[in-house]
C-alpha positions in Angstrom: -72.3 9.8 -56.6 -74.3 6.8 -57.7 -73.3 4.7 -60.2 -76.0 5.9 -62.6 -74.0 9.0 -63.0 -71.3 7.1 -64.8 -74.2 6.0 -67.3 -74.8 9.4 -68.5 -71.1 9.9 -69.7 -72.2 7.5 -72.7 -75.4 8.6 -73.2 -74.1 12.1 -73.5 -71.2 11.4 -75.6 -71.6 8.1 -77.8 -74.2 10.0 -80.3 -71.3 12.5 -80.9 -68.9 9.7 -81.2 -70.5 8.3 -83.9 -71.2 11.1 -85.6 -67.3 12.0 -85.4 -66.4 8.4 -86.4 -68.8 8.6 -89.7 -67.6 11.5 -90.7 -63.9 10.9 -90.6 -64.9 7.4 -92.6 -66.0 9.1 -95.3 -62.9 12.4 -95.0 -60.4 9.4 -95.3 -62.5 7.7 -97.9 -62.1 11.2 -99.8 -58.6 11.4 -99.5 -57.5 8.1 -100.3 -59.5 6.9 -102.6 -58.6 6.0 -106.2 -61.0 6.3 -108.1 -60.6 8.8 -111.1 -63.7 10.6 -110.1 -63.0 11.1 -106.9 -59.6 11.9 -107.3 -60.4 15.4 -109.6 -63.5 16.1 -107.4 -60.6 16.3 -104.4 -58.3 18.0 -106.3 -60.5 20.7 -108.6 -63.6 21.0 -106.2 -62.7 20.0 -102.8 -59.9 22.2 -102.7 -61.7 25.2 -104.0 -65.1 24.6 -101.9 -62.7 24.5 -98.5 -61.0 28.0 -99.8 -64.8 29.4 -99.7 -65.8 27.7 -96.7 -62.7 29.1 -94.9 -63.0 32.6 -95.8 -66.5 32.8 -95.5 -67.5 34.7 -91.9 -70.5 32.9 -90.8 -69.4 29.4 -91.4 -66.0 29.9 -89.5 -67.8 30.4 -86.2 -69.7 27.4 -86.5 -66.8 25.5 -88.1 -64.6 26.1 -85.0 -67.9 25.5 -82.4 -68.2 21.7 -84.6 -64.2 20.8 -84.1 -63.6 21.9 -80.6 -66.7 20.4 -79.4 -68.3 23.4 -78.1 -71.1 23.9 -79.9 -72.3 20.5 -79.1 -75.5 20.3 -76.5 -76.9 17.8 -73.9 -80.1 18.7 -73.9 -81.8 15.6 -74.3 -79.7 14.2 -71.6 -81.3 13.0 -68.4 -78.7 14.8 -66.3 -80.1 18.1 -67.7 -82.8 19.8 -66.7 -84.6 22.8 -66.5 -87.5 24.1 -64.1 -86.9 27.7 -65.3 -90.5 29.6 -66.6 -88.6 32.3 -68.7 -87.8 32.4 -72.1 -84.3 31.8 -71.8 -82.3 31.3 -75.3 -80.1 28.7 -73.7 -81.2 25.3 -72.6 -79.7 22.9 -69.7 -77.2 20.5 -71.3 -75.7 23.7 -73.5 -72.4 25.2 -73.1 -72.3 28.2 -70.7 -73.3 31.2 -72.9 -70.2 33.1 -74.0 -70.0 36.8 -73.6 -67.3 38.7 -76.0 -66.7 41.2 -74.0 -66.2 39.4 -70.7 -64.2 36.1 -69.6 -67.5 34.7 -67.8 -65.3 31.2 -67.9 -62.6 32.3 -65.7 -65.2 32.1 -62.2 -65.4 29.0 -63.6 -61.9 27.2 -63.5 -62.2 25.2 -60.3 -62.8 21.2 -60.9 -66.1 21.3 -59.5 -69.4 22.3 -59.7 -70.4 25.8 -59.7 -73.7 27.5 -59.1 -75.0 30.3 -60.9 -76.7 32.5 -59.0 -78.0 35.5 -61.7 -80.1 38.1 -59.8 -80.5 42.1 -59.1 -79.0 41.2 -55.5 -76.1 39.1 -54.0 -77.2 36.2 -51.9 -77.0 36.6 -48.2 -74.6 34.4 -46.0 -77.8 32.3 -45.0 -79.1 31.8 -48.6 -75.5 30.4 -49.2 -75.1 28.3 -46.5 -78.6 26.5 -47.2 -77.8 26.0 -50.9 -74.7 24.7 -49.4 -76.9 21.9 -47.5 -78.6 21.0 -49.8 -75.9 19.8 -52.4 -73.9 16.2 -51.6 -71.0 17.3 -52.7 -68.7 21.0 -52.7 -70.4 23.9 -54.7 -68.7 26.8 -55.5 -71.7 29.6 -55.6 -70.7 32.6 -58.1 -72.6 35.9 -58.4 -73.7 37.5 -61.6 -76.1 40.7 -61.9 -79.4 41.1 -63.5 -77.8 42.9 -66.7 -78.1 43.4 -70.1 -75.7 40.5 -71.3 -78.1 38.1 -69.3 -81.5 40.4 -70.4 -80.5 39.8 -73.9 -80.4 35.7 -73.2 -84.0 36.5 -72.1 -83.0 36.4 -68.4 -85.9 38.7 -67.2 -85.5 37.5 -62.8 -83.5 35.4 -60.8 -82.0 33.1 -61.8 -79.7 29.9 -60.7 -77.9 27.6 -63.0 -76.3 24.6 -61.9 -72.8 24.5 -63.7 -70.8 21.5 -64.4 -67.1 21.0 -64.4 -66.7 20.6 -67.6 -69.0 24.6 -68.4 -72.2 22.7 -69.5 -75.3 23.6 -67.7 -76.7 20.6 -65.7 -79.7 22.2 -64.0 -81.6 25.5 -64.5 -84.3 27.5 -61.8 -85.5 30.2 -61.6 -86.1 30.2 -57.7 -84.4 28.4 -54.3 -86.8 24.9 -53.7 -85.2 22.5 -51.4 -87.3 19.9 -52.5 -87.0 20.4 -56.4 -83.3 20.6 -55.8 -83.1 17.6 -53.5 -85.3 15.2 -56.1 -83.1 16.3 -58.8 -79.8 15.5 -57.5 -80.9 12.0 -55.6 -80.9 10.4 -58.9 -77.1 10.7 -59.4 -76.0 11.7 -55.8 
């Protein structure tokens, strides 16, 4: 990889960094400040608002998405991108959509990057070893098909999705171009 590569590591993660920071200023502010206001607005409405917030079913999703980091996107990152025409309801530089009733993160456990390859047929041995050619480093292609899971995402034809080691989505197409494919990893590789 090129050294710019290492440059997107803190442009991805520094805006959540100080975000995280600022908000655990003002949490330990809360807690250990003295002031007598502040000390009954932690202790008769701080307590009681964190009861609600707890119990309450759409905030808990979206509470646990915020803390493990998860829910966070890098889609204004210049290591994602999408050359997809369909109206997808993910972006490149999400998370991996998660699926309820299937572990779509276990074909994803290697260290390395994975390719997507969503379609209503399984690439051929060819197909593979081209895509294999084009990449600088080890890809790991995986095969998903055309279903409802993916129809619902808006997933409507093929589709590829360039998946990072750490389950965010680097690059999405919708078809095989050597040359798309090739300009958008010389940047980094």
């Amino acid at each position: 990889a090129n050294i710019s590569l290492l440059d997107t590591y803190n442009e991805e993660r520094l805006p959540f960094a100080r975000w995280l920071l600022k908000f655990t200023d003002r949490g330990f502010t809360i807690i250990t400040s003295t002031n007598w206001f502040i000390k009954v607005f932690r202790q008769y409405v701080v307590l009681v608002l964190a009861g609600i917030v707890l119990k309450t079913e759409r905030i808990r999703p979206k509470l646990f998405k915020t803390i493990s980091q998860i829910g966070y996107s890098y889609k204004n990152s210049t290591f994602s991108k999408s050359i997809s025409n369909q109206s997808l309801s993910f972006k490149s530089g999400d998370r991996l959509p998660y699926f309820e009733d299937e572990n779509i993160y276990s074909l994803f456990t290697d260290a390395s990057f994975h390719l997507l390859h969503i379609g209503n047929s399984i690439l051929n041995n060819d197909e593979k070893q081209q895509l294999n050619n084009v990449f600088p480093f080890p890809i790991k292609i995986v095969e998903e098909k055309l279903s409802v899971k993916w129809q619902k995402l808006g997933v409507e034809n093929e589709l590829f999705i360039l998946v990072r080691p750490d389950n965010y989505m680097a690059l999405i197409y919708d078809k095989f171009d050597e040359i798309e494919l090739k300009n958008y990893l010389k940047k980094y590789f």
